[in-house]
N, C-alpha and C positions, 0 to 999 in steps of 0.2 A: 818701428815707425815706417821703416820703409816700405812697409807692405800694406800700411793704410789709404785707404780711401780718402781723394783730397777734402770732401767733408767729414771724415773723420780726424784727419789735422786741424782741418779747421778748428771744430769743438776743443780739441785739447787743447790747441793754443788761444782762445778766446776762451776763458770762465765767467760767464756773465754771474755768476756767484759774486764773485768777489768788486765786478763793478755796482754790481747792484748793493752791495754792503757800504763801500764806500759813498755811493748816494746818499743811503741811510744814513749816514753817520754826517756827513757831511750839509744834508740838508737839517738834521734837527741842532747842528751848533751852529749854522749862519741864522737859523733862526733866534735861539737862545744868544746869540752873542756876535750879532753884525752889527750893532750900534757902535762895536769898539774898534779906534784909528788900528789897535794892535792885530784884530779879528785874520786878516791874509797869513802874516804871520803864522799865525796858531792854526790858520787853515793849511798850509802847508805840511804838518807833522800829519796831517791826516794822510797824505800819499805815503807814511811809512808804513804804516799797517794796510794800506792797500796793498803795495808791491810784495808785502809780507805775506799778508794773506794770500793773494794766487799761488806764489812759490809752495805755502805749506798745504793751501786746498789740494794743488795739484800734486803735492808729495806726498800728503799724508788719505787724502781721499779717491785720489782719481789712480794712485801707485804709482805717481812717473818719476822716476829717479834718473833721467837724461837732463843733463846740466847745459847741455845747449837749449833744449824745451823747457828749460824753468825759466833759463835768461829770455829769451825771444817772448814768453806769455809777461815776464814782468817788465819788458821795456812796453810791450803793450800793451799794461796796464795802463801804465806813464801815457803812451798815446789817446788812450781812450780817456784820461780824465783832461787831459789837455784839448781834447775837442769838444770835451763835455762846455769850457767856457766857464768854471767857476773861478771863482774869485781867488783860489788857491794861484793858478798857474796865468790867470788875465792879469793881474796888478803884478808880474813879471815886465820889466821894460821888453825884451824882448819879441812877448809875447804875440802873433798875428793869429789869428782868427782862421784865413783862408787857409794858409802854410798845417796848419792845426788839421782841418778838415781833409786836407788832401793826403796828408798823413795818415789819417786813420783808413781812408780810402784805400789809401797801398798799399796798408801795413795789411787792411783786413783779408785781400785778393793775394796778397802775394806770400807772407807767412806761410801758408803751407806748402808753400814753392821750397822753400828753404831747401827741405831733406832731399830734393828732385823734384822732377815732374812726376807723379804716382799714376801707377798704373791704371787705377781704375777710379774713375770721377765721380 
């Protein structure tokens, strides 16, 4: 890793695979089953097999067996469904909107700072 190119961190820690899967999955059961008070609920078990999913994309597809690079793309999975605004992580009392966006923001520019500044841009 250290010899990669900061868009080439990038890509490994961002897998738009596995957010785009969770979209998938996530917009045909708010369809199928947002009429029900319980639906946030049962939307939340979907971010298990998200954060699931990038870990083993990127283990079993992409070869990365660095356990600080599996942690760092699955906290940013968490980030990026959290700015996405669904109903999974909004019906959170916590939850802010802007906090969310800025988040992803940083998380997306500064991630491949993680390993150093790389050499070549």
């Amino acid at each position: 890793m250290p010899n990669d190119s900061y868009r080439e961190r990038l890509i490994k820690y961002i897998p738009v695979v596995t957010i785009a899967l969770f979209i998938t999955i996530y917009g045909i059961t708010y369809y199928l089953y947002d009429t029900g008070s319980w639906y946030p609920v049962v939307a939340r078990w979907i971010l298990i097999p998200g954060v699931l999913g990038t870990v083993l994309y990127l283990w079993k597809v992409e070869n990365i067996s660095d356990a600080v690079q599996l942690g760092i793309s699955a906290i940013g999975f968490l980030i990026r469904a959290c700015a996405l605004g669904v109903v999974t992580v909004t019906s959170l009392p916590f939850y802010n909107a802007i906090v969310a966006g800025l988040l992803l923001i940083a998380y997306v520019f500064l991630a491949p700072l993680i390993d150093g500044v790389p050499e070549v841009w």
